[in-house]
C-alpha positions in Angstrom: 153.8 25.2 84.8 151.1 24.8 82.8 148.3 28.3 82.5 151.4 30.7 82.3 151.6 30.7 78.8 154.9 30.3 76.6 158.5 32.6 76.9 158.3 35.1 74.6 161.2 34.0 72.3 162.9 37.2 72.1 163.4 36.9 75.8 164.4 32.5 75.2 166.7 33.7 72.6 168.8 36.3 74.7 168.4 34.2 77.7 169.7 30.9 75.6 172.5 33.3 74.3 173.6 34.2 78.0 173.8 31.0 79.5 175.8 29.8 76.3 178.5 32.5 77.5 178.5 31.8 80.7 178.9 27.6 80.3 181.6 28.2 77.6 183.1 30.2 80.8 183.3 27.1 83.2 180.2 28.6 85.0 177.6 25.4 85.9 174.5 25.7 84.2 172.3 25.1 87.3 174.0 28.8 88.6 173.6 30.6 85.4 170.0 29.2 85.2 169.5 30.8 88.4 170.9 33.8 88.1 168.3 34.2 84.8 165.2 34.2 87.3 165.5 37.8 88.2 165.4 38.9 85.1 162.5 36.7 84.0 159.0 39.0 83.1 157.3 38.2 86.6 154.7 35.8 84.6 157.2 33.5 83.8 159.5 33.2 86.7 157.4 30.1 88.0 158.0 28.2 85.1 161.8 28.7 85.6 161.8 28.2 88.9 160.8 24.8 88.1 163.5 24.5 85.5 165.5 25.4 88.4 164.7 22.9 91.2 164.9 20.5 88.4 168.3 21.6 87.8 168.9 21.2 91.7 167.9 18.1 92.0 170.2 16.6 88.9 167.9 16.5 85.7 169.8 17.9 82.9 168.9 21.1 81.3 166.5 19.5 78.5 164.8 17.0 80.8 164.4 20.0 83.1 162.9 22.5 80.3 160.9 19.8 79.0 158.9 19.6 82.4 158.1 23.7 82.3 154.7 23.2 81.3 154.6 24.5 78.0 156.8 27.7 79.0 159.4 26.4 76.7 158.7 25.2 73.2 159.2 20.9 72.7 161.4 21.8 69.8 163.4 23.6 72.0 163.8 21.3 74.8 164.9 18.6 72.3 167.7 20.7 70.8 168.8 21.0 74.6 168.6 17.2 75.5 171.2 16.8 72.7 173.5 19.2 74.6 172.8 17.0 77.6 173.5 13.8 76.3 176.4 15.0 74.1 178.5 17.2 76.7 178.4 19.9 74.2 175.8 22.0 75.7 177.4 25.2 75.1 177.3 24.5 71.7 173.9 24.0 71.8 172.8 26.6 73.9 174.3 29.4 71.5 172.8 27.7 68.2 169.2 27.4 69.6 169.6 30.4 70.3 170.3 31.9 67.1 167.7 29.6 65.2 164.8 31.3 67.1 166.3 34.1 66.1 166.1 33.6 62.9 162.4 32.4 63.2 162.1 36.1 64.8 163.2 38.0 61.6 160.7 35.9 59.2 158.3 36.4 61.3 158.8 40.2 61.3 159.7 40.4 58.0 155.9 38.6 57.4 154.3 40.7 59.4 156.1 44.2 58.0 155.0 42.5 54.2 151.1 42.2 55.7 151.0 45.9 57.1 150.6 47.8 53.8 148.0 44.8 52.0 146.3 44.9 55.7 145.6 48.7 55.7 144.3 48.6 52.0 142.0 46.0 52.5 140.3 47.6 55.6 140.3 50.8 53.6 138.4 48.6 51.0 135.7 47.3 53.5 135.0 51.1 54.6 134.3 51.9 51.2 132.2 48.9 50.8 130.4 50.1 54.3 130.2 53.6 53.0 128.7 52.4 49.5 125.7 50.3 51.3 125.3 52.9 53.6 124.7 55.6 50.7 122.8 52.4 48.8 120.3 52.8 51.7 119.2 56.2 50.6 119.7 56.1 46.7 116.8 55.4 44.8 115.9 53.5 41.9 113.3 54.1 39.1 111.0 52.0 40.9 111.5 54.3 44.1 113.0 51.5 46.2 116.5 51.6 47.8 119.6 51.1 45.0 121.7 47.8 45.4 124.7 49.0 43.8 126.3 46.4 45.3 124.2 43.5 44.7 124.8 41.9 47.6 121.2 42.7 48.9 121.7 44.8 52.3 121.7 48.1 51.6 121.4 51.2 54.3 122.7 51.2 57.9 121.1 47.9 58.7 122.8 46.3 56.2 126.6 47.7 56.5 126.0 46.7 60.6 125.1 43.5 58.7 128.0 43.2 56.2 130.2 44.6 59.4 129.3 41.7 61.6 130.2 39.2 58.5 133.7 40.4 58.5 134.6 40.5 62.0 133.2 36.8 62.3 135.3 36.0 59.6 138.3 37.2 61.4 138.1 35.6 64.2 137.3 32.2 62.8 140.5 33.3 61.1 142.2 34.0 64.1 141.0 30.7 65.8 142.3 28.6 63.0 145.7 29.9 62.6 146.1 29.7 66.8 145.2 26.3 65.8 147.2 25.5 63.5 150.4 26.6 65.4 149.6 24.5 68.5 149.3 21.5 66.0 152.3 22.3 64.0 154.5 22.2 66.9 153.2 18.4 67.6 153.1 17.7 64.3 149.9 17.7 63.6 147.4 18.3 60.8 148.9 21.7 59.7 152.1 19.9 59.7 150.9 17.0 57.7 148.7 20.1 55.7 151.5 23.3 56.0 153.9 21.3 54.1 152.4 20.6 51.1 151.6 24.6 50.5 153.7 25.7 47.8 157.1 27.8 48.9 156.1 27.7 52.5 156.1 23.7 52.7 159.6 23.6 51.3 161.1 25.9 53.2 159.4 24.7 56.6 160.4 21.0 55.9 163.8 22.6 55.1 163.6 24.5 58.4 162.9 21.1 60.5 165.6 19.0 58.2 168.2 21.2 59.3 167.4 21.2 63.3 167.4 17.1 62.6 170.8 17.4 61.1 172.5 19.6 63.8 171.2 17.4 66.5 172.3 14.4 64.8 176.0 15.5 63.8 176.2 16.9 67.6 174.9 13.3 68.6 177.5 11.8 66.2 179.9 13.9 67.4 179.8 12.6 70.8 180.1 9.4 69.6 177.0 8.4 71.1 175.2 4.9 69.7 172.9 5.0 66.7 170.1 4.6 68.1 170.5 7.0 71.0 171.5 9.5 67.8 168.2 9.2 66.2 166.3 9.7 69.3 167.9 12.9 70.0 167.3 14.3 66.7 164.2 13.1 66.8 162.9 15.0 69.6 165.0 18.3 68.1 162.6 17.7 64.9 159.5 16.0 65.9 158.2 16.5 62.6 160.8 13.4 60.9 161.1 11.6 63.8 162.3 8.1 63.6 161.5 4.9 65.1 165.3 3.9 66.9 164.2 0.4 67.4 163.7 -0.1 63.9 166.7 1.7 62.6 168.8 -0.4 65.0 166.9 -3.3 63.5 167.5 -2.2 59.7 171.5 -2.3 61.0 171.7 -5.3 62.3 169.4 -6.6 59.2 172.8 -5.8 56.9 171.6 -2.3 55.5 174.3 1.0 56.3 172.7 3.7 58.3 171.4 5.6 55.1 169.5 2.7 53.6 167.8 2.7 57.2 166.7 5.8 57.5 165.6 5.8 54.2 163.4 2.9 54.9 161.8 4.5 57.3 160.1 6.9 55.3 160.6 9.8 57.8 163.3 11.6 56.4 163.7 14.0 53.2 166.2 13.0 50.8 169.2 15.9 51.0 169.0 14.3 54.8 169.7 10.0 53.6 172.3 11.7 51.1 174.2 13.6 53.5 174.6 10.6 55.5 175.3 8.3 52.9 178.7 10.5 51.7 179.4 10.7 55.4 179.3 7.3 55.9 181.5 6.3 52.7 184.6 9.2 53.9 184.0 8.1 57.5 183.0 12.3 58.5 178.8 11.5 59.1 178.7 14.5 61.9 180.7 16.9 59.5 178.6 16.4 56.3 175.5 16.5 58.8 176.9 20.0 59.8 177.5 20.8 56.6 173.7 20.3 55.0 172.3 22.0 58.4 173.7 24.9 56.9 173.0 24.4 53.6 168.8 23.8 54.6 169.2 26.8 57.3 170.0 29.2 53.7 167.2 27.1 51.8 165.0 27.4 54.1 165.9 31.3 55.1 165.0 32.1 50.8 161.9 29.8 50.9 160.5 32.0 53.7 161.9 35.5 52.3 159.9 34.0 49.0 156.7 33.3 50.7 156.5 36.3 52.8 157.2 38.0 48.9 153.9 35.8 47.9 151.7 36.5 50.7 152.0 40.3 50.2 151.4 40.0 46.7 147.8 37.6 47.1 147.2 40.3 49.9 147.5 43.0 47.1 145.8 41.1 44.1 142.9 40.6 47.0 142.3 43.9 47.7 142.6 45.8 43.7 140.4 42.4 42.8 137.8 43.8 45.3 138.7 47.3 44.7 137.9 46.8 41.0 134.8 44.7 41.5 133.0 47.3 43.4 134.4 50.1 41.0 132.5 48.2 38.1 129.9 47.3 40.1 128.8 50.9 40.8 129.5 52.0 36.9 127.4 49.0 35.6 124.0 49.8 37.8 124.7 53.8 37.1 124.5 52.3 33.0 122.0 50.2 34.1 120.0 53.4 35.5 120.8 55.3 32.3 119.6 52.7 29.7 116.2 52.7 32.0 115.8 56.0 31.7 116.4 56.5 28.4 114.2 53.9 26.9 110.8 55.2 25.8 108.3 54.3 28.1 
C-alpha cells in the first residue's frame, strides 16, 4: 500500500530465498507467503498482507506483488510474473533472490570505497572553516581582515556563511540522487542519462540485459508464444522493453526472431546475437541462459570498476582542494612579504 515505503532488500532477498525452498518442497506459495507475515518489520506487514489476500483470491504471485504499492520493486514483480506464467516459479524465486543480492554487495562495496574520500573531504571543509575563521582576525598591511582564501568571507560570519553553502549543496545532492533512483527504476531520465556515464552505463545496461535474458530463456523454456516471451522479459527489464505487437508483426513480415528484435531498436547487441545462434542450433532459452551469465560477470566488473573510479575522483577532489588552499595561504604569506619588504 502505497505511504509504507519499499522492503528493505536484504529482508526481499532472504524472504525471496525462503519461499524458493519451500515451493521447490511442494509447499503452495499462497501458505509460504503467509507464513512470511510474522516475520515482516511491522511497517511492512500491510503491504504483504495485500500480497496475501491477492494470493487468496487466485492472482499469481507477480500480479499480486505488483499491486503492493510500491513495497516491492517493478523489476522485481516482473522477474516473478515470469515464474507465474512459466510454472517455473521456484526457479525464479531463488534467482531474484540472488540478483538483489548481488545489487546489495555493490552497493556496499560503494559505499565502503566513499567512507575514507568522505572523511577527508569533511576534514578539508573544517580546515577551510578554520582558515576563514583565523582570516577574520589576521590583518593585513592595510589593517583590514586577511583573505587568505580569496573567496571574500572571512571571520565567523563568513565560515557560518561558507557552512550554509555546503550543507545546501548536499542536500540538493541528496534530492537529486533520490531522484534519480525513483526515475531509474521507470526508466526514466537517469536511465536514458545513467547509461551513457562511462563504466557505470556499461555495466548497468549489462545488469538490465541480463535480467531480460533470464526472463526470456525461462519464458522460452516454457514454451510460451513469442509474443507472450517478450512481454515477460519486458516487464523483468523495463529499461529494453519491446513492443510484442510489433515483434509478432516483424515475424509474420518473414524476418527470424533476431532480425525483429533488432529492428526494434530496444535491445543491445550481445542480446540479438545470443538469439540469433540460438535460433540457428534450435537451443534459444539455453544460449539466453548462457549470456545472462556472461552480462551478470560483465556487469559485476563494470561496477567493482566504477566503485574503483568513484573513490579515486573522491580522492583527486579532496588533495585538489587540499593543495589549492595549501598554495593559497603560501602565495598571500609571499604576497605579505614582498609588501613589506618594498621600500616605501
Amino acid at each position: 500500500m502505497t505511504g509504507v515505503g519499499r522492503i528493505p532488500d536484504a529482508v526481499l532477498a532472504d524472504m525471496l530465498h525462503r519461499l524458493s525452498i519451500a515451493v521447490s518442497a511442494g509447499i503452495d506459495i499462497r501458505r509460504a507467503w503467509s507464513s512470511e507475515t510474522a516475520r515482516m518489520p511491522g511497517r511492512h506487514r500491510p503491504a504483504v498482507a495485500r500480497v496475501a489476500a491477492r494470493l487468496a483470491a487466485g492472482d499469481g504471485l507477480g500480479e499480486a506483488c505488483s499491486a503492493a504499492g510500491g513495497a516491492i520493486p517493478d523489476v522485481v514483480a516482473g522477474m516473478l510474473l515470469v515464474g507465474d506464467r512459466t510454472g517455473r516459479l521456484a526457479e525464479v524465486l531463488a534467482e531474484t533472490s540472488r540478483t538483489i543480492t548481488r545489487s546489495m554487495a555493490t552497493r556496499r562495496a560503494l559505499r565502503a570505497a566513499l567512507v575514507g574520500p568522505t572523511i577527508r573531504l569533511v576534514v578539508a571543509v573544517l580546515a577551510i572553516v578554520v582558515m576563514i575563521v583565523i582570516s577574520g582576525m589576521a590583518r593585513g598591511i592595510d589593517g583590514g581582515p586577511l583573505d587568505m582564501l580569496g573567496i571574500g568571507l572571512t571571520g565567523p560570519r563568513g565560515a557560518v556563511v561558507f557552512l550554509v553553502g555546503v550543507v545546501t549543496v548536499l542536500v540538493a545532492g541528496v534530492a537529486l540522487v533520490a531522484a534519480g533512483r525513483r526515475s531509474w527504476r521507470t526508466s526514466g531520465w537517469a536511465w536514458r542519462l545513467g547509461r551513457r556515464v562511462p563504466v557505470f552505463g556499461p555495466a548497468a545496461m549489462a545488469s538490465s540485459s541480463a535480467a531480460w535474458c533470464r526472463a526470456a530463456s525461462l519464458a522460452a523454456h516454457a514454451g510460451v508464444g513469442i509474443g507472450e516471451m517478450v512481454t515477460l522479459a519486458s516487464r523483468a527489464a523495463p529499461g529494453f522493453g519491446c513492443d510484442p505487437a510489433r515483434v509478432e508483426e516483424l515475424l509474420r513480415s518473414g524476418r527470424d526472431l533476431a532480425e525483429a528484435l533488432a529492428a526494434t531498436g530496444s535491445l543491445p547487441r550481445p542480446v540479438i546475437e545470443a538469439v540469433a545462434v540460438g535460433e540457428m542450433t534450435g537451443t534459444t532459452a539455453e544460449a539466453l541462459d548462457r549470456i545472462a551469465d556472461r552480462l551478470d560477470e560483465a556487469a559485476a566488473r563494470g561496477f567493482s570498476a566504477a566503485v574503483q573510479g568513484v573513490g579515486f575522483l573522491a580522492w583527486a577532489l579532496v588533495a585538489g582542494l587540499v593543495a589549492t588552499l595549501v598554495i593559497r595561504v603560501a602565495s598571500t604569506y609571499v604576497r605579505m612579504i614582498h609588501d613589506l619588504s618594498r621600500p616605501s
